[in-house]
C-alpha positions as MATLAB code, in Angstrom:
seq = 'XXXXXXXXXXXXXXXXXXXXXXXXXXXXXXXXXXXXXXXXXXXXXXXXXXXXXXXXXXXXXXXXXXXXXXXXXXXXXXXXXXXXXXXXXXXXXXXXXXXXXXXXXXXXXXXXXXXXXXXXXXXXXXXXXXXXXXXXXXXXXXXXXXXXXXXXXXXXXXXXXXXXXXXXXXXXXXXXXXXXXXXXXXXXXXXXXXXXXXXXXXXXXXXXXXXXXXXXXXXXXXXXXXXXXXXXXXXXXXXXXXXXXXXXXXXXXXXXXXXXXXXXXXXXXXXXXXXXXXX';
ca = [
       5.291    0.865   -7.455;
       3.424    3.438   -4.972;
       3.614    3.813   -1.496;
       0.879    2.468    0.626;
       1.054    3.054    4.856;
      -1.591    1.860    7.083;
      -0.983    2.822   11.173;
      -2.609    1.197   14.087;
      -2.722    3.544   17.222;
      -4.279    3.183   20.139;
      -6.895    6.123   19.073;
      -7.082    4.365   15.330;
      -6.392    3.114   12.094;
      -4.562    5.326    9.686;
      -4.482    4.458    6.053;
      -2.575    7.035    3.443;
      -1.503    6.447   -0.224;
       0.034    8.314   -3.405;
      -1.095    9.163   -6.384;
       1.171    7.514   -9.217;
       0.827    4.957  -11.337;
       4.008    4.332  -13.250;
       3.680    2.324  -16.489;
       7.031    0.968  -18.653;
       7.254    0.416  -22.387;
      10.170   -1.435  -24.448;
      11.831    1.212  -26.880;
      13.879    0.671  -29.660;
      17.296    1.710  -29.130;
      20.166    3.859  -30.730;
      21.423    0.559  -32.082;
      19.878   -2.007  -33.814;
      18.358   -4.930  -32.305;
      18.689   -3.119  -28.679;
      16.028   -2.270  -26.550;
      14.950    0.545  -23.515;
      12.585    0.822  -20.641;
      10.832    4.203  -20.792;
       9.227    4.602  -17.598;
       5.851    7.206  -17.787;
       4.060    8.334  -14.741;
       0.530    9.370  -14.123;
       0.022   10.773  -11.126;
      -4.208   11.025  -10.301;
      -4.619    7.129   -9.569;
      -7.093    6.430   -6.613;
      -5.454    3.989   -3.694;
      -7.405    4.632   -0.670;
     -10.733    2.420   -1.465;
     -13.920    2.181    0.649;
     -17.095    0.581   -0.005;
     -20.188    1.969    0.292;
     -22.097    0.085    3.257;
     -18.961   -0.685    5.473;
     -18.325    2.459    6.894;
     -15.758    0.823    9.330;
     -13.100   -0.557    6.928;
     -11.263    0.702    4.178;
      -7.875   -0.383    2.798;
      -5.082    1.093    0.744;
      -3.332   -0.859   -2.362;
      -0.146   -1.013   -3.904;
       2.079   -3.195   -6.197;
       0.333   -4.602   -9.850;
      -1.688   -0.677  -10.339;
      -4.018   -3.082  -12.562;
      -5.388   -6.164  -13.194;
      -5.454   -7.276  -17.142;
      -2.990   -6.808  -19.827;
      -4.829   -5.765  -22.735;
      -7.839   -4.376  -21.332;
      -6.197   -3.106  -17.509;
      -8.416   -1.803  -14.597;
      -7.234   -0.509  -11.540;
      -8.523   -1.554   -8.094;
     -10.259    1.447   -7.842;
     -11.994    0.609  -10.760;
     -13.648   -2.762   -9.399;
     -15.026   -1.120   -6.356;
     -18.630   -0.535   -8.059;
     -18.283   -4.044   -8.854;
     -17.513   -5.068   -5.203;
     -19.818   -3.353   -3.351;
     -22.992   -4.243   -6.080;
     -22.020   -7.963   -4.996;
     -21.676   -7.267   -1.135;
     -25.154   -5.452   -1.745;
     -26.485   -8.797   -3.773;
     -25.007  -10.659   -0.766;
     -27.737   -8.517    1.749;
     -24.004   -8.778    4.024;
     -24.286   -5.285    7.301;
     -21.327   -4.356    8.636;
     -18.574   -6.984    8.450;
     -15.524   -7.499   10.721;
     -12.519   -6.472    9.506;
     -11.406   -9.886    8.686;
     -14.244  -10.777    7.421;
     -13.902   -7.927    4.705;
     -10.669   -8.725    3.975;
     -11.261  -12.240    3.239;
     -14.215  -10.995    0.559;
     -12.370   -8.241   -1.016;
      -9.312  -11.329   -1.322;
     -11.797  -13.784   -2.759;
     -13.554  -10.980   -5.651;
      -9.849   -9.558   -6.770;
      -8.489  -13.126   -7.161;
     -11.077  -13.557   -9.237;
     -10.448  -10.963  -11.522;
      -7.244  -11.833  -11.558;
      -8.076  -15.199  -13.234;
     -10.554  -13.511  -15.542;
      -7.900  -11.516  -16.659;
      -5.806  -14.314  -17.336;
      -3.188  -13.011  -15.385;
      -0.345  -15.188  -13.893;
      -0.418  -17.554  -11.289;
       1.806  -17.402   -8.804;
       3.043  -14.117   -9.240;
       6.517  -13.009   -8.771;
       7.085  -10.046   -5.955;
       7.278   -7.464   -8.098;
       3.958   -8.580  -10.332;
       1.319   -8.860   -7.203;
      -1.417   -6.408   -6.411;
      -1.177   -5.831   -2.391;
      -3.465   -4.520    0.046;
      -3.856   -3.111    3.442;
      -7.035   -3.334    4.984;
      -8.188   -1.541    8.677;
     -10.633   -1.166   10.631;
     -13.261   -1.577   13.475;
     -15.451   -4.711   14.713;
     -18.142   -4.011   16.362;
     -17.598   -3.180   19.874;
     -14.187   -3.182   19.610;
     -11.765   -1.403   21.605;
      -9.347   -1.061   19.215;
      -8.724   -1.567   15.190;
      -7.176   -4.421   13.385;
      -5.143   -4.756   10.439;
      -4.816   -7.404    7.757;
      -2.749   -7.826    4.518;
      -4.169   -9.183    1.202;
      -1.972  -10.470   -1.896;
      -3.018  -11.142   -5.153;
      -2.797  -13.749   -6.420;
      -0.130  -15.118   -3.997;
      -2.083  -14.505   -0.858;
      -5.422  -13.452   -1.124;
      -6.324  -15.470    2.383;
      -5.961  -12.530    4.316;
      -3.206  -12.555    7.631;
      -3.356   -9.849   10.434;
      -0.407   -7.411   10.904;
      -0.206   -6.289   14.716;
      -2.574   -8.582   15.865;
      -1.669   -7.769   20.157;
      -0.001   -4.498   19.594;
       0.603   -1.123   17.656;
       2.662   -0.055   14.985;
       2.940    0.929   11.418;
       3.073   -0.747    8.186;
       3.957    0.437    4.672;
       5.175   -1.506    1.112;
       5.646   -0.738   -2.297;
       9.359    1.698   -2.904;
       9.449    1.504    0.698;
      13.343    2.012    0.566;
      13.463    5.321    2.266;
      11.287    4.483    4.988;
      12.926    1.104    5.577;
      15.878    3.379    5.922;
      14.163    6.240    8.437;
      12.319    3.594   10.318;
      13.797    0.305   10.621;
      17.729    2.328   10.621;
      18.674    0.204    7.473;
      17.940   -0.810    3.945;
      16.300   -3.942    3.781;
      18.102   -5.486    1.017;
      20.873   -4.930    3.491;
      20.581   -8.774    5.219;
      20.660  -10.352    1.669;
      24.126   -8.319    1.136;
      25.837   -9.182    3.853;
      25.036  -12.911    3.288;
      25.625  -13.109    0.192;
      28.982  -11.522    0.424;
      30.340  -12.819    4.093;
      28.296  -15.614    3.868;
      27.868  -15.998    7.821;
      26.600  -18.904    9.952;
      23.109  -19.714   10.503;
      23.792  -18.658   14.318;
      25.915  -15.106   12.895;
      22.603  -14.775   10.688;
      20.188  -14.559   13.590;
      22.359  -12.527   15.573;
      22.760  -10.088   12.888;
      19.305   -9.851   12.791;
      18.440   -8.974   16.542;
      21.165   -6.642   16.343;
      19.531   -4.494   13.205;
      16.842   -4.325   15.277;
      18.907   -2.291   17.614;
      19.314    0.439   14.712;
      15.625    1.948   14.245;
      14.137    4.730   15.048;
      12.507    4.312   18.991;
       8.710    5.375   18.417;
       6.171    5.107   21.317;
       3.235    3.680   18.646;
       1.014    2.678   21.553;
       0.715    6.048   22.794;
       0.367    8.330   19.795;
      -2.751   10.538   19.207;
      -4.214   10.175   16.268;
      -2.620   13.109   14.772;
       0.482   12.242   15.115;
      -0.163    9.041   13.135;
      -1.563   11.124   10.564;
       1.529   13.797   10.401;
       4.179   10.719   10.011;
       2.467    8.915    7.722;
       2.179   12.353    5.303;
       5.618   12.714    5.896;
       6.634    9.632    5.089;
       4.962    9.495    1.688;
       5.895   13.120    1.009;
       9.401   12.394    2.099;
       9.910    9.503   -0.168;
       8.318   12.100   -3.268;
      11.137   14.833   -1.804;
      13.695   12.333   -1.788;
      13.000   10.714   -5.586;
      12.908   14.339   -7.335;
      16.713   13.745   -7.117;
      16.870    9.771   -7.604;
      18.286    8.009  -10.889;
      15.887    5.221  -11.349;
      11.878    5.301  -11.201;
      10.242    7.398   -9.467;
       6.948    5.403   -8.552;
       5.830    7.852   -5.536;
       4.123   11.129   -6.340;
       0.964   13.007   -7.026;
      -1.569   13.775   -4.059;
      -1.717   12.066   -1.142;
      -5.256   10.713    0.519;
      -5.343    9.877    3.768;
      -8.040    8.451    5.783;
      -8.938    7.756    9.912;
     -10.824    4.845   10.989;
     -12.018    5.257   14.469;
     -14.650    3.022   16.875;
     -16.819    6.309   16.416;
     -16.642    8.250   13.510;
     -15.610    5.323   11.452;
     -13.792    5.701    7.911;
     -13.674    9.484    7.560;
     -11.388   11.071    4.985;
      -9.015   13.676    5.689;
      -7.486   14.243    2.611;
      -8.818   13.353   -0.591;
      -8.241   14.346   -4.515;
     -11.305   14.970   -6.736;
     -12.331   14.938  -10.228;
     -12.107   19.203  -11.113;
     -11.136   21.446  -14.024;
      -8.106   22.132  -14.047;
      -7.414   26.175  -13.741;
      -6.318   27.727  -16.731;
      -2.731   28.403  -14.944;
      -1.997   24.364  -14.367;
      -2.937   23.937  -17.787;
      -0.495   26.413  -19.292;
       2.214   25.476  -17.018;
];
């Protein structure tokens, strides 16, 4: 579950992330030989990920919250693990794509340690977002990673600017795009249109979202929607019947040709006061 959103703007990368990791268990039910899902939440999980040495990248994940069954990690977890064998690998800064393709290669390979499956199904893939700056460059680059299915990595955006997101993306699907995007699969299924109606119908949703000038937003600005989006889709699931896969803190992070991956918001390991515990 989660909700991972990664911006390119003309002034940067933005990369933002919950908190929650949302684990289900089979329950025995009332009656016999019946089972239930009892979904439980944990809501302190690190998604933003940087590693040490390539202060122009980082990447935010979503999907599979770990890799193994019996023994799970989260990504987070692996990231001593990744940068000990970029270190091994004497690598300096590496292009964007370059990083992707090595943080690809390592988790699909602790993937298959793990045993887990191969393909995965939609639902059962760890995804990434990784941004950044070359060297040089005028502006950042995006690229998606998904294991096991697609751990070559593919650039988002590659000639212009715009946002991404994915995991319970519904609500933003709905506030950007204008329409849910299981929407398309409905109407076929049900009207069961032409090939020719089908592509129509599809220019035309584009018609219904939201009209935002990407290429000329500050920085900020890509900062304040993706917060909102995130803490929209928490607001908005307080109130839902089903799971509730978006919550906790939210990190966010700016990539720039200068400054590089600074973090602008970002949980820590504390004591919790006395108060939170009580509460």
């Amino acid at each position: 579950m989660s909700l991972g959103i990664a911006f390119k703007g003309s002034e940067g990368i933005v990369l933002a992330a919950d908190s929650r990791v949302t684990l289900t268990a089979q329950m025995p039910g009332p009656v016999a030989g019946t089972l239930f899902l009892l979904p439980s939440t944990f809501d302190n999980a690190t998604k933003l990920l940087k590693a040490k040495g390539q202060d122009y990248v980082g990447a935010v994940t979503f999907g599979v919250g770990a890799i193994g069954g019996k023994e799970p990690r989260t990504a987070h977890s692996f990231l001593n693990e990744l940068e000990a064998e970029l270190g091994k690998a004497g690598v300096g800064r590496l292009s964007v794509e370059e990083f992707s393709r090595r943080l690809g290669e390592f988790f699909l390979g602790k993937w298959k340690d793990a045993g887990m499956p191969i393909p995965a199904s939609e639902t059962e893939q760890m995804f990434f977002l990784i941004g950044g700056f070359d060297e040089g460059a005028v502006y950042g680059r995006l690229f998606e990673v998904v294991i096991p299915n697609r751990a070559v990595p593919k650039e988002q955006i590659p000639r212009d600017f715009g946002a991404l997101w994915g995991g319970q993306r519904e609500f933003v699907d709905r506030l950007l795009q204008g329409y849910d995007a299981r929407l398309p699969g409905f109407i076929k299924s049900e009207f069961k249109p032409s090939a020719a109606d089908e592509a129509k119908l599809a220019k035309k949703l584009t018609e219904l979202g939201i009209t935002i000038p990407f290429q000329f937003l500050p920085l900020q600005d890509c900062v304040d929607l993706s917060v909102f989006l995130i803490r929209t889709t928490i607001n908005l699931q307080t109130w839902q019947v089903g799971v509730r896969g978006v919550g906790g803190a939210i990190d966010v992070a700016t990539i720039t040709q200068t400054d590089g991956f600074k973090p602008l918001q970002q949980k820590t390991v504390k004591v919790a006061s006395n108060r939170e515990y009580s509460s």
